[in-house]
N, C-alpha and C positions, 0 to 999 in steps of 0.2 A: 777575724781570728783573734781572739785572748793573749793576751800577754801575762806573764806571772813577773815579778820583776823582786830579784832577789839581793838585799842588798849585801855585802861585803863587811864582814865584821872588820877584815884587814884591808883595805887598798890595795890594787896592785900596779905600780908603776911598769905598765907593760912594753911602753916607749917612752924618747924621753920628753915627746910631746903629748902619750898620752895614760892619764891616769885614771883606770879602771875602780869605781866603786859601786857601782851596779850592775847585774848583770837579768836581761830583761829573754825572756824565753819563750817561747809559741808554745800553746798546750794543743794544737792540735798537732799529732803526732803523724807523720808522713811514711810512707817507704821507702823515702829518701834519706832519711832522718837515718832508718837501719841499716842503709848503707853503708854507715860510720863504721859497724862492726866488721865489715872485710878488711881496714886500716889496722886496723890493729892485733895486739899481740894477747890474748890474756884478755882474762871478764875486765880487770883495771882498765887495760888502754883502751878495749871496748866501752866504759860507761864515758871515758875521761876524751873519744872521740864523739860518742850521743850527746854528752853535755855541750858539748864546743857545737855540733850539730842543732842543738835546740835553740842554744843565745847566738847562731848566726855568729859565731867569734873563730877565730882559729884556734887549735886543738894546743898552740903554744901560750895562748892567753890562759886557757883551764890550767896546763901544766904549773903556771906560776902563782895560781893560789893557794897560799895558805893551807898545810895539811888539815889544820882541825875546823876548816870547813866541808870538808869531803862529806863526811857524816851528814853535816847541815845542809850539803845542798842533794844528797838522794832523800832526805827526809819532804824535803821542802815537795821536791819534783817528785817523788812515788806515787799520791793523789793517781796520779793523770798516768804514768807510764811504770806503774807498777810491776809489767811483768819483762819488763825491758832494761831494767838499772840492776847491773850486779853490784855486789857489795866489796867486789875487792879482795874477799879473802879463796884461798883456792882450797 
């Protein structure tokens, strides 16, 4: 399986052991993966659970990046799951 590996314009210090600057993603895309979308509340906490879903991270590591990569990482990841990442706005 492919890895896309997306680096981090900001860091995020997610523990105090550890410091998150890349985050590395599987393109192939599972059923398990959309299972992310029963967690949550809204197209938002839906993509911001598939994200956390796709890098293998938890769903609190996505919440603590950087808003103006939001943009940057459904750009990055749409290729491949195109009909699966909402944009966030309702």
């Amino acid at each position: 399986m492919d890895k896309l590996t997306y680096t981090l314009a900001t860091p995020v210090q997610f523990t105090a052991s550890r410091r998150v600057e890349e985050l590395h993603f599987h393109t192939e895309l599972k059923i398990r993966d959309l299972k992310a979308f029963d967690r949550a509340d809204g197209p938002l906490g839906a993509t911001l659970y598939l994200l956390a879903a796709l890098a293998g991270e938890p769903v609190e590591l996505i919440e603590a990046i950087a808003a103006e990569e939001y943009p940057k990482l459904l750009d990055f990841l749409r290729p491949f799951c195109h009909p699966f990442l909402g944009t966030g706005a309702s």
